[in-house]
C-alpha positions in Angstrom: 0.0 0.0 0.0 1.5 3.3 -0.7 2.0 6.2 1.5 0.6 9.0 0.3 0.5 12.8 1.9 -1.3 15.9 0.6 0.2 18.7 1.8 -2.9 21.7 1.3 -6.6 19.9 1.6 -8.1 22.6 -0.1 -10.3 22.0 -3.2 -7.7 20.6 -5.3 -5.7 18.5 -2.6 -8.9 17.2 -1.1 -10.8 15.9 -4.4 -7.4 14.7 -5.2 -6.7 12.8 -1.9 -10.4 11.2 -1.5 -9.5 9.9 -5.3 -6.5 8.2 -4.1 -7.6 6.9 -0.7 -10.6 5.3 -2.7 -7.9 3.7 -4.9 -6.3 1.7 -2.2 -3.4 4.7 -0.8 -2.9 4.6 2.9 -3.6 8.7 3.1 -2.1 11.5 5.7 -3.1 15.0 5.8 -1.3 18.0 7.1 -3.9 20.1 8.5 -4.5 22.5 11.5 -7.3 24.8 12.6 -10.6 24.4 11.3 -9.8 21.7 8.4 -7.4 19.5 11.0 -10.9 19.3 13.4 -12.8 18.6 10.5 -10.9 15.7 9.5 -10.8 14.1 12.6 -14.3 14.5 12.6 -15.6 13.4 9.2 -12.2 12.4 7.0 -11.4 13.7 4.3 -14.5 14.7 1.7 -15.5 15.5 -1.6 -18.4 16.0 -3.5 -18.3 14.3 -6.7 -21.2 13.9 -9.4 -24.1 14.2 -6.7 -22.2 11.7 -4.3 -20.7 12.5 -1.3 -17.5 10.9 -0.8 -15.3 10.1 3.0 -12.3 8.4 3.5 -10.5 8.4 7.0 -7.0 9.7 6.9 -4.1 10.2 9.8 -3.5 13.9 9.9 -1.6 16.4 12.3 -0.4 19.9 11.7 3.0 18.4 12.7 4.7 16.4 9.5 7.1 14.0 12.0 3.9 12.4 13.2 3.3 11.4 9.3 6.2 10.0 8.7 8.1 9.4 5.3 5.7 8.8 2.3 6.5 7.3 -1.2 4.2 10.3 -2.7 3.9 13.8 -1.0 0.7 16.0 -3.1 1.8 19.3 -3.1 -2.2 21.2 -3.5 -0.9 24.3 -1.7 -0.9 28.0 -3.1 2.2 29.6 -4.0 2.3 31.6 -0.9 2.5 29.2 1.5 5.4 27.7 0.1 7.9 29.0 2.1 6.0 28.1 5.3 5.6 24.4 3.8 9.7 24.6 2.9 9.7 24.7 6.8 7.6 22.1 7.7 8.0 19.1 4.8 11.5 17.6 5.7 10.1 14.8 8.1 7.6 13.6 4.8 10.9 13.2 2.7 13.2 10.0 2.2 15.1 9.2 -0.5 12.8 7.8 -2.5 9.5 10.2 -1.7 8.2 11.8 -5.0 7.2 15.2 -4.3 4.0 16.1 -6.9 3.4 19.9 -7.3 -0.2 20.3 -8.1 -0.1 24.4 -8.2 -0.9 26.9 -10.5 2.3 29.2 -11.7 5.8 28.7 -12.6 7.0 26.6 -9.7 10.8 26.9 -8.3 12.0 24.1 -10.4 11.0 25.6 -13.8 14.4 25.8 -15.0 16.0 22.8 -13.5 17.3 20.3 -16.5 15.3 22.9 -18.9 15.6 26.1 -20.4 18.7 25.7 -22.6 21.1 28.6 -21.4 18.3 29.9 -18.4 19.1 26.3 -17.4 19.4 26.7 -13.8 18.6 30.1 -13.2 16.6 30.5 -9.7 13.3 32.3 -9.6 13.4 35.1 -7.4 9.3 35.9 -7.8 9.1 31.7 -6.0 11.9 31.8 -4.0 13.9 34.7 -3.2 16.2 33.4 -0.7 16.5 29.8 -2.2 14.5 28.2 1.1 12.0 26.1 -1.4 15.0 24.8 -3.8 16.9 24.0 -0.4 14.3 22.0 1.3 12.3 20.7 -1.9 15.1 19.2 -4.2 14.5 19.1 -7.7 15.6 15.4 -7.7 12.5 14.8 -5.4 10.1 16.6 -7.7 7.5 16.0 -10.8 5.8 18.6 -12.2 1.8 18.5 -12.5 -1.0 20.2 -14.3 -4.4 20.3 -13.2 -7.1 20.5 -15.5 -10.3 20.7 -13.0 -12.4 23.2 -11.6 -12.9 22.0 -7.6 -14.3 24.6 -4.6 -13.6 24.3 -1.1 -17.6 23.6 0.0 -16.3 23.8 3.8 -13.3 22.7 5.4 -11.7 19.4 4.9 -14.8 18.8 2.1 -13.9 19.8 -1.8 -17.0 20.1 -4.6 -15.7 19.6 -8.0 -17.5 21.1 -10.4 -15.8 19.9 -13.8 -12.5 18.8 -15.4 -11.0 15.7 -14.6 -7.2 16.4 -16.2 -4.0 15.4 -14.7 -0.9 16.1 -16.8 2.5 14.8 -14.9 6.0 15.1 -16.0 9.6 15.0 -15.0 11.2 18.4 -14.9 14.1 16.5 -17.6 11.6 15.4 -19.9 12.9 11.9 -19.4 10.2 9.3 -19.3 12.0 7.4 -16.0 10.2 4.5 -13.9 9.1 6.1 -11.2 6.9 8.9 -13.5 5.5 5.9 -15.1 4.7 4.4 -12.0 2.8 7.4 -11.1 0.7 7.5 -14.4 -0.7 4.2 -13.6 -1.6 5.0 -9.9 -3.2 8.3 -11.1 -5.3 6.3 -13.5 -6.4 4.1 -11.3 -7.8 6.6 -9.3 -10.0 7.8 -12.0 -8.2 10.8 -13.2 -7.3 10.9 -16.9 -3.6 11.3 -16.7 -1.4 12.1 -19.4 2.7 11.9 -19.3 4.1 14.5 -20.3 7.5 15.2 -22.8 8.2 18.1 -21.1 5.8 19.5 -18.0 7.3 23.1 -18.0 5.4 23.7 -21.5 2.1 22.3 -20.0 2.4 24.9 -17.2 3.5 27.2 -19.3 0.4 27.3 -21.4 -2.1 26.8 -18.5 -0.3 30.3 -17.3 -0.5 31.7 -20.7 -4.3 31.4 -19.9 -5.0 32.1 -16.6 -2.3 34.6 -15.4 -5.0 37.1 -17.2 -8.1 35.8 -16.2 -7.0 35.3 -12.4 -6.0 38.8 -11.5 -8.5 40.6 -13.5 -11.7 38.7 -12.3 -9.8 38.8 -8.2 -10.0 43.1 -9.3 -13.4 43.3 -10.8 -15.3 40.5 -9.0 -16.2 39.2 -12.8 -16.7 35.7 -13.9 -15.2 34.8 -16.9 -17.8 35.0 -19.3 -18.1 38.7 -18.3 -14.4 39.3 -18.3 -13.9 37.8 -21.8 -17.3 38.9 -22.9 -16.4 42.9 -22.6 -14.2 43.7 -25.5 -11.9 46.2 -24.4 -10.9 43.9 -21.7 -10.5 40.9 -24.0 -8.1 42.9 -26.2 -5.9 44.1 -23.1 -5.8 40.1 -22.1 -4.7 39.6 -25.2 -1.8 42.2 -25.1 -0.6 40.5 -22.2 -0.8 37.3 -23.7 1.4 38.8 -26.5 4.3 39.5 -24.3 3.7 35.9 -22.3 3.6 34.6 -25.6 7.2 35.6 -26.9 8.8 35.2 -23.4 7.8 31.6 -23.8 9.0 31.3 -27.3 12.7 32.1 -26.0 12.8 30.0 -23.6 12.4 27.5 -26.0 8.3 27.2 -25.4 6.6 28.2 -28.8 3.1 28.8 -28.5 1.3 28.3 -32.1 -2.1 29.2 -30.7 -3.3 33.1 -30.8 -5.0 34.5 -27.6 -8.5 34.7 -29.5 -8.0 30.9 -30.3 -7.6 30.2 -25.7 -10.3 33.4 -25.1 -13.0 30.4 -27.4 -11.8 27.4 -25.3 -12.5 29.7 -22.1 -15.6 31.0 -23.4 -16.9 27.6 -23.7 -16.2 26.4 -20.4 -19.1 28.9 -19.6 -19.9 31.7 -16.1 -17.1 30.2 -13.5 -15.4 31.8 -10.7 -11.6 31.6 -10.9 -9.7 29.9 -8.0 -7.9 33.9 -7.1 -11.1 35.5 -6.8 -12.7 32.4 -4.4 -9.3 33.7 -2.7 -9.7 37.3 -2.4 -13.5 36.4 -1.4 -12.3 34.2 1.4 -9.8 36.6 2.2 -6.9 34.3 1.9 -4.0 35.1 0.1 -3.7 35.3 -3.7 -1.1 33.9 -6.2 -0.2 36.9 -8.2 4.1 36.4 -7.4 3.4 32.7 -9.1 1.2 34.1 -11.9 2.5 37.3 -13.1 5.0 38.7 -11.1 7.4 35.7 -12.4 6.4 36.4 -15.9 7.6 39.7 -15.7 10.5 38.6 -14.0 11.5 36.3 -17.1 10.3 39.1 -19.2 13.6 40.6 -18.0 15.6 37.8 -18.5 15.0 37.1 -22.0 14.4 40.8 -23.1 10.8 41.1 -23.7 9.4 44.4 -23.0 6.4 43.5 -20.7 4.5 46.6 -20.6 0.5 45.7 -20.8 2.0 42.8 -17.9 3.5 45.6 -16.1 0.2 47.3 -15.4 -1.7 44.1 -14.9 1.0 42.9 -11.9 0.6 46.6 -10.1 -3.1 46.5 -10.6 -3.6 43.4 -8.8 -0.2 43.7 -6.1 -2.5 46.9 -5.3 -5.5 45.6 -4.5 -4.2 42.7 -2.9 -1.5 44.7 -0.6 -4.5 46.7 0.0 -6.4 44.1 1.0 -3.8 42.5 3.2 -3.6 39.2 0.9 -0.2 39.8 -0.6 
């Protein structure tokens, strides 16, 4: 039976954790406050289809109770990675797989990648070098996730649609242990797809929602009003300009053009993106992970990044503002 920890039970880590437990995992939960008494309680929950689900899980807010794992879900924001850097060493052995299921660029985005960025640290993710220092590269595999879950209360996620999982070494290379996860993944029931190289995967989920996020945690707007309100649209696609040729020299060509993602988006109908559920529950928001880092690489490579530029103070306002920053 293999250990498995999810490190964040919010929407994403619980639906993903009451998945895994179902398939047979022996599942531990780092929790405190509210969701660590709701666990105890009632397990870990998710609402799934009409159904509600509960497994039972161990869970403390103190990681050397948990032991080492074989896999450790990483379902966290970007913000609280430096406080999870802190916390996570007790989880780790030498074989524990560390799965980042985040939005943004994570802190290994260059690591076996990038051709001459190769290497370069991140100082948007990790500014001091904590997260490389405590979460090895070697330990990690990148994720995608291509759902749409809510936090209904704590310890209890409700998906709503999307049932995408797309995994990959940070090399590209298609080693045992990546397949190993593929087939555990499936057999929970998410459609999981290896990928050739996960940092283009993230990459183009960002090229989408670093927009969407910020401007509909500003206005309060779904995304059918955000994209449906054409002088907005045509600033998201300036952004999505810039985003577009950073990626291409860092060796990540987009083919799409913005109006080709704005359809797909459009289609997926009135939702609430996972930043504004944020600044609605007044916890904090992503915006270093989903724009501050692009404008950071827009340096890097040379891009002028001017339309990003007033996005990122935009939303660092409101949120600093707001005390969620």
């Amino acid at each position: 039976m293999m250990k498995v920890c999810i490190y964040g039970a919010g929407a994403i880590g619980a639906w993903m954790g009451v998945r895994l437990a179902r398939a047979g995992c022996q599942l531990s939960v780092v929790a405190r406050g509210a969701t660590l008494q709701a666990l105890q309680q009632h397990g870990l929950r998710c609402r799934e289809g009409g159904t509600e689900y509960a497994v039972p899980v161990l869970t403390s807010t103190n990681p050397a109770e948990l032991g080492v794992q074989d896999l450790v879900v990483l379902a966290v924001k970007a913000p609280a990675l430096a406080e999870v850097a802190r916390h996570i060493q007790p989880l780790l052995g030498p074989s524990t797989v560390v799965l980042t299921a985040m939005n943004g660029v994570p802190w290994w985005f260059f690591h076996g990648f990038g051709d001459q960025f190769a290497g370069t640290p991140l100082k948007a993710i990790d500014p001091k070098g904590g997260i490389a220092a405590a979460i090895p590269a070697a330990h990690v595999i990148g994720g995608v996730v291509h759902a749409s879950c809510s936090l209904a209360e704590p310890g209890c996620a409700q998906h709503h649609f999307g049932n995408r999982l797309i995994v990959g070494e940070p090399s590209g290379q298609k080693t045992g242990r990546v397949q190993q996860l593929v087939q555990l993944l499936s057999q929970a029931g998410f459609e999981t797809e290896l990928s050739a190289q996960i940092q283009k995967d993230i990459w183009y989920k960002l090229w989408g929602n670093m927009t969407v996020n910020p401007i509909s945690a500003l206005t309060g707007a779904t995304t059918d009003k955000i994209l449906g309100d054409k002088l907005v649209r045509d600033f998201i696609s300036k952004v999505m300009i810039e985003a577009k040729e950073i990626g291409a020299r860092i060796g990540i060509p987009i083919f799409q053009q913005p109006e080709d993602r704005h359809a797909v988006t459009m289609k997926l109908g009135a939702f609430k993106t996972s930043m504004l559920q944020d600044v609605e529950a007044g916890r904090p928001v992503e915006i270093d992970a989903l724009v501050t880092v692009v404008q950071e690489l827009g340096a890097l490579t040379g891009v002028p990044t001017p339309y990003t530029d007033v996005l990122l103070g935009l939303a660092r306002l409101q949120a600093r503002t707001r005390g969620l920053l």
